[in-house]
TORKOL-4160 file (C-alpha; in steps of 0.2 Angstrom, whole numbers, padded with zeros to 4 digits, m for minus):
98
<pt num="1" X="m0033" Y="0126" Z="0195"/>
<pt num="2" X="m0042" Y="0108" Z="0188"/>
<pt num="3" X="m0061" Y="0109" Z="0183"/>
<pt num="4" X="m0065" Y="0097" Z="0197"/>
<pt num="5" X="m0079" Y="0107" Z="0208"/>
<pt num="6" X="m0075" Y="0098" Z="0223"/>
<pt num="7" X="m0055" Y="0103" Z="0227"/>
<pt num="8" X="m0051" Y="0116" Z="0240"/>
<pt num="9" X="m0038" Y="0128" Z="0237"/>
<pt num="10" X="m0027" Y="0117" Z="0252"/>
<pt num="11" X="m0030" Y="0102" Z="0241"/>
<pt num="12" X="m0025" Y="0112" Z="0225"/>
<pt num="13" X="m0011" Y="0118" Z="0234"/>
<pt num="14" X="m0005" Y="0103" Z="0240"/>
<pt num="15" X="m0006" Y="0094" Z="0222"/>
<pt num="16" X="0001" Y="0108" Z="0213"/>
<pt num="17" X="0017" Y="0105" Z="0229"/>
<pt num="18" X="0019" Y="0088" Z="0224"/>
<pt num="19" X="0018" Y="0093" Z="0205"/>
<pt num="20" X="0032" Y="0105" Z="0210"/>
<pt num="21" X="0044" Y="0093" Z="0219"/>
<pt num="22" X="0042" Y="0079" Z="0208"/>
<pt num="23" X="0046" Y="0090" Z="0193"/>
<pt num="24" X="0062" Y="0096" Z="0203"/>
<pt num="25" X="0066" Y="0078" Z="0206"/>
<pt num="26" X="0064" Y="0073" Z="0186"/>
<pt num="27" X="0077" Y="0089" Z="0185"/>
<pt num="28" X="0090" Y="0084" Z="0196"/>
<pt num="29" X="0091" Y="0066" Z="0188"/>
<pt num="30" X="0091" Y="0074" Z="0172"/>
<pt num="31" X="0106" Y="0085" Z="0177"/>
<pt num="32" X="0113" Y="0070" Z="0183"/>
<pt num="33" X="0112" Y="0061" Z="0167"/>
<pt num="34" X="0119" Y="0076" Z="0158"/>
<pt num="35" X="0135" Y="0077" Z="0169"/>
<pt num="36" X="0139" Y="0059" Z="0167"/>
<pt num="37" X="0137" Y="0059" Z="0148"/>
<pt num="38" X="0149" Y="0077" Z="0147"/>
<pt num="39" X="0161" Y="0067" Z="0159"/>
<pt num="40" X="0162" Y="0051" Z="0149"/>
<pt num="41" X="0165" Y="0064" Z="0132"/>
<pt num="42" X="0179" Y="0074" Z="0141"/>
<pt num="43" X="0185" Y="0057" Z="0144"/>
<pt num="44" X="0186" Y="0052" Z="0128"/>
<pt num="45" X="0186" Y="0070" Z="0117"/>
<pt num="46" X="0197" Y="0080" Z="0130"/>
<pt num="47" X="0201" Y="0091" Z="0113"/>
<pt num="48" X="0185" Y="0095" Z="0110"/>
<pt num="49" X="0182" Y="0102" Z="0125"/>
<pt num="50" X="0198" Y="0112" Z="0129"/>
<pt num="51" X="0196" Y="0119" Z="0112"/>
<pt num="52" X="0177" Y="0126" Z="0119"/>
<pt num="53" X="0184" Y="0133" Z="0132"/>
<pt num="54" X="0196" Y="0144" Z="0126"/>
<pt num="55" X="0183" Y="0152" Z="0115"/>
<pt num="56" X="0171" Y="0155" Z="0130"/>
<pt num="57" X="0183" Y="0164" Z="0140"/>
<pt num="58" X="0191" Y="0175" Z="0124"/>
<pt num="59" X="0173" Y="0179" Z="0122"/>
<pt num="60" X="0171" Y="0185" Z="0139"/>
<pt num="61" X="0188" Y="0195" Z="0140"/>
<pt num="62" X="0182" Y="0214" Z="0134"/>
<pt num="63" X="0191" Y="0224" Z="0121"/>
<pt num="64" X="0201" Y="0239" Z="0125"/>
<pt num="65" X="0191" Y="0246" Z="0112"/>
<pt num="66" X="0174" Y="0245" Z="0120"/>
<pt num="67" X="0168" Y="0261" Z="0130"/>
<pt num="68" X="0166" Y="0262" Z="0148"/>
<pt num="69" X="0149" Y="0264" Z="0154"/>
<pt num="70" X="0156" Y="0271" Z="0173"/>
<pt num="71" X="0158" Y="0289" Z="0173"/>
<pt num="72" X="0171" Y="0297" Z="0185"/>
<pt num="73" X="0158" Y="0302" Z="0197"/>
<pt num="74" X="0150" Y="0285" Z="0199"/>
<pt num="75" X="0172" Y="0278" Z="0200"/>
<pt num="76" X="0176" Y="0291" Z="0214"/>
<pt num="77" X="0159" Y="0286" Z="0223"/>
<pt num="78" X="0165" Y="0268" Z="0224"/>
<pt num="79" X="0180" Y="0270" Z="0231"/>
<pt num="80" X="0174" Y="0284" Z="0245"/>
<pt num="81" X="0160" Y="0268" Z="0250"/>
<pt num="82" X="0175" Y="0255" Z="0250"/>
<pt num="83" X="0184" Y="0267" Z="0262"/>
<pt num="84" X="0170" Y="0268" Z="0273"/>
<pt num="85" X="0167" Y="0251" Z="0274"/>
<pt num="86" X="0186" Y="0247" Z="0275"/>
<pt num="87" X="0186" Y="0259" Z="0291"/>
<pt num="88" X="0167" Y="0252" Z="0299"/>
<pt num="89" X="0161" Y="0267" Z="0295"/>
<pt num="90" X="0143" Y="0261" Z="0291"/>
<pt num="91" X="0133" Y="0278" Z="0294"/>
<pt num="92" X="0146" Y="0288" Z="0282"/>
<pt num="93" X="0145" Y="0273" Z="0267"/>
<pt num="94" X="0125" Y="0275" Z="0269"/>
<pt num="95" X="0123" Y="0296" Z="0267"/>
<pt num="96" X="0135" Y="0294" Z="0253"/>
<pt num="97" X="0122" Y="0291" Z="0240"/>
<pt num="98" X="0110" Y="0304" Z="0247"/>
């Protein structure tokens, strides 16, 4: 809260809501600005930018090599719930983590 004696916790409130809304305003102009500018530079550097993307998405393919972290028992659990909700079976897919 401000060192002014004299607000309320409404008044507080209701500065620190138009803190809030004003700062999410700055935000979405800033975004704004930001989309413009990577539109102009895909525009003119399309390169570039294909050249990003690819790296992204071989960064998010995993290897065969790393282990996986669900166990059989958490796999055949899975698919009994997917069953259940395939065939409304709503009561069933709830007691089967119990």
């Amino acid at each position: 809260m401000t060192d002014d004696l004299f607000n309320t916790a409404t008044d507080e409130v209701n500065r620190l809501v138009t803190e809030l809304s004003e700062t999410k305003e700055a935000l979405r102009d800033l975004s704004g600005k930001l989309t413009r500018i990577e539109t102009r530079l895909k525009r003119v550097f399309p390169q570039a930018f294909a050249k990003r993307a690819a790296e992204k998405s071989s960064e998010r393919q995993p290897s065969g090599s790393e282990a996986s972290t669900l166990t059989p028992e958490t796999l055949r659990l899975y698919e009994e719930l997917v069953e259940h909700a395939r065939n409304d079976q709503v009561e069933a897919a709830k007691s089967c983590h119990r």
